[in-house]
C-alpha positions as CSV (number, residue, x, y, z in Angstrom):
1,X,-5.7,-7.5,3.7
2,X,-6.8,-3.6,3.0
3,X,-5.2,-1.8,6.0
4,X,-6.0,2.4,6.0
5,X,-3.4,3.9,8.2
6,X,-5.0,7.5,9.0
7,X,-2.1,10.2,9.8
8,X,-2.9,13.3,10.9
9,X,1.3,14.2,11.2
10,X,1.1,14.2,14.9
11,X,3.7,12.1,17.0
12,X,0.7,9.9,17.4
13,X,1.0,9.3,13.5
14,X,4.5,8.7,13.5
15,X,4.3,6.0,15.9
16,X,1.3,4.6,14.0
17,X,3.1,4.0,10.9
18,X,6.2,2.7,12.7
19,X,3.7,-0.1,14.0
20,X,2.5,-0.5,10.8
21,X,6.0,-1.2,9.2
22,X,7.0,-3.8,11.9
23,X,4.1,-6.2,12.0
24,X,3.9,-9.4,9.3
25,X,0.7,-8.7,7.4
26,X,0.2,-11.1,4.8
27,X,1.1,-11.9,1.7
28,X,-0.5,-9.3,-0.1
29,X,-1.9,-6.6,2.0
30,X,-2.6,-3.2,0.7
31,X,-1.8,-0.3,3.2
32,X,-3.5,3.1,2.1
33,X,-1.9,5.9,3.9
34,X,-4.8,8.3,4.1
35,X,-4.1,12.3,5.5
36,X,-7.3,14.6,5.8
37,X,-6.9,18.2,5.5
38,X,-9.3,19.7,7.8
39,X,-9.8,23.2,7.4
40,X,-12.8,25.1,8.9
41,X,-14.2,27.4,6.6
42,X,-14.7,31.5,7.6
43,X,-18.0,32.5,9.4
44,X,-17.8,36.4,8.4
45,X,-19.8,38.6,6.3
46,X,-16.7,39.9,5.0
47,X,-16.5,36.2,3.0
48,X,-15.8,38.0,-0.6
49,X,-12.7,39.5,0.8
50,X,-11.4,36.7,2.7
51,X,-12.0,34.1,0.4
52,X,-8.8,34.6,-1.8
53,X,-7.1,33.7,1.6
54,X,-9.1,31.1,2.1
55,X,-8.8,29.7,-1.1
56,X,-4.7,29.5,-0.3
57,X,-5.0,28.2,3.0
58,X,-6.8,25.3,1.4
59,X,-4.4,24.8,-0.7
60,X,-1.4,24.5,2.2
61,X,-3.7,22.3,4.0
62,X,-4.1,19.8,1.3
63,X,-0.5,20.2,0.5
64,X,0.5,19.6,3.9
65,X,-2.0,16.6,4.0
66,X,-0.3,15.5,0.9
67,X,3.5,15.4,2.3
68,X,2.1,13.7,5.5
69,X,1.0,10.9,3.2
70,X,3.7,10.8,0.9
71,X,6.6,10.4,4.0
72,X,4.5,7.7,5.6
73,X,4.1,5.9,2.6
74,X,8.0,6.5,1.9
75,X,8.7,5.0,5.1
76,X,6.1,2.1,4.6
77,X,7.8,1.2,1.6
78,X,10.2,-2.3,1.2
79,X,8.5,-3.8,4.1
80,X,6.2,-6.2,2.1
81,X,3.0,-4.7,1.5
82,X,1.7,-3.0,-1.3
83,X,1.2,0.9,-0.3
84,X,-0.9,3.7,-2.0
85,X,-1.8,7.3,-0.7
86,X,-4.9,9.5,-0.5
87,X,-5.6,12.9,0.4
88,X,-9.0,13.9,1.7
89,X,-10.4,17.3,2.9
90,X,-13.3,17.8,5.6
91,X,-14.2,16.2,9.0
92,X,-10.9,13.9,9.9
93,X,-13.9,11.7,11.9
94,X,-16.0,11.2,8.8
95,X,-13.3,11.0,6.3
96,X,-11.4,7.7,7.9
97,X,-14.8,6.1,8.2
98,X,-15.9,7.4,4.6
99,X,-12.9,6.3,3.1
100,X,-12.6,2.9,5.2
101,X,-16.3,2.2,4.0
102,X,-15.9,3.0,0.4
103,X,-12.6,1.3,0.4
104,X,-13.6,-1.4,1.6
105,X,-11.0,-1.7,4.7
106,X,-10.3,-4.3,6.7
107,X,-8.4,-2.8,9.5
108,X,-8.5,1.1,10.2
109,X,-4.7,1.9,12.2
110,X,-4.8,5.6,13.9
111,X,-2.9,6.7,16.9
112,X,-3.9,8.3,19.7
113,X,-2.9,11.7,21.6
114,X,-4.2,10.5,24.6
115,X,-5.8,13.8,25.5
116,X,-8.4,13.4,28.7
117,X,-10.3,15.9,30.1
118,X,-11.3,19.1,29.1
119,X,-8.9,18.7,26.2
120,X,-10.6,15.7,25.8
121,X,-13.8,17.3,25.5
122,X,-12.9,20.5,23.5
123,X,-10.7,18.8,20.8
124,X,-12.4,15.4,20.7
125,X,-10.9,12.3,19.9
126,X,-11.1,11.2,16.0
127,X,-10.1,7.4,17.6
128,X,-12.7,7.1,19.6
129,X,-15.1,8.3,17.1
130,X,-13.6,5.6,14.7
131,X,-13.9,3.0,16.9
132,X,-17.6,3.6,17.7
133,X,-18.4,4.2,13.9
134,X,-16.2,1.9,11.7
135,X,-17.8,-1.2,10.4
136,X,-14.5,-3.0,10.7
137,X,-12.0,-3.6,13.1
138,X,-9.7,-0.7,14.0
139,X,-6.3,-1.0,16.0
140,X,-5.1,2.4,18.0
141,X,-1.4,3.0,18.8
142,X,-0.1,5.0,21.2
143,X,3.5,5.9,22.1
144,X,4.8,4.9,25.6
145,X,4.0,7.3,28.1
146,X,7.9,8.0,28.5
147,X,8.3,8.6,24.5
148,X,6.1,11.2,24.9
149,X,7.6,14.8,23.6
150,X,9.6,17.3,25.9
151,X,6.5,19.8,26.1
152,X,5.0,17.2,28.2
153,X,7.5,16.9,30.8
154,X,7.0,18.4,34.0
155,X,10.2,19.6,35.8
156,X,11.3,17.2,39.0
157,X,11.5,18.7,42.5
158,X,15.2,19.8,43.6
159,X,16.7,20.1,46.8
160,X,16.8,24.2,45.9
161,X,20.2,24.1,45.3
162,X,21.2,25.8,41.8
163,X,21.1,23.0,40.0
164,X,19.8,22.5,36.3
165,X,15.9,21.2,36.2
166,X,15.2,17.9,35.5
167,X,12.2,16.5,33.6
168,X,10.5,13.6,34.0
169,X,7.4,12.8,31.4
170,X,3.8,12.7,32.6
């Protein structure tokens, strides 16, 4: 079986890989571990004198896109399937379906941030845009809502006594 596991290095990702590593696949599944770099270029008419900039911060994206891949793959490996790597740069939405498609992928694993709302709306969600585009099947993980990171807790009402906050997640 050809699973591509798309990270983007988010906790989302991280809990993506782990569910990768505990199921059975079968004998000889591949897992590509695929990391876009997405990096918008510079709308100025100063574009001569940014570009060296540019040029570097290119270059740190795809590196960090590259060390996203390598750790999940690190972590994917001893646990029965075969697992390769791949660095792409552009669209994270058209990449994963781009590389699924050429690839040949039977199963596309991302995880989800489980934005709603305006953040929703704003930042868009590259799972849902996998799901309605890939032509095969595609499994999204999420964490549990109480594994979600500290920034997301709220504090818990207290009785106003002087007492340190509590934090419950969301």
């Amino acid at each position: 079986m050809k699973i591509l596991l798309a990270l983007d290095g988010s906790e989302a990702s991280t809990t993506a890989t782990r569910a990768v590593a505990e199921m059975p696949w079968p004998e000889g599944s591949i897992v590509r571990v695929l990391s876009v770099a997405h990096l918008i270029p510079p709308t100025t008419p100063y574009f001569n004198e940014v570009a060296v900039d540019y040029e570097r911060l290119v270059t740190e994206f795809l590196d960090a896109a590259s060390e996203i891949a390598s750790r999940a793959a690190d972590e994917l490996e001893g646990t029965g399937v075969q697992v390769e790597s791949a660095v792409r740069q552009g669209d994270p939405r058209a990449a994963i379906i781009d590389e699924a498609t050429d690839w040949k992928a039977e199963l596309i694993v991302v995880g989800s941030h489980g934005r709603t709302g305006i953040e929703r709306w704003l930042m868009g969600s590259v799972a849902e845009y996998v799901v309605r585009h890939a032509q095969c099947s595609v499994e999204i993980v999420r964490a549990p809502p109480w594994a979600q990171p500290a920034e997301k807790a709220v504090p818990a009402a207290t009785s106003g006594k002087a007492e340190a906050p509590q934090f419950h997640p969301r």
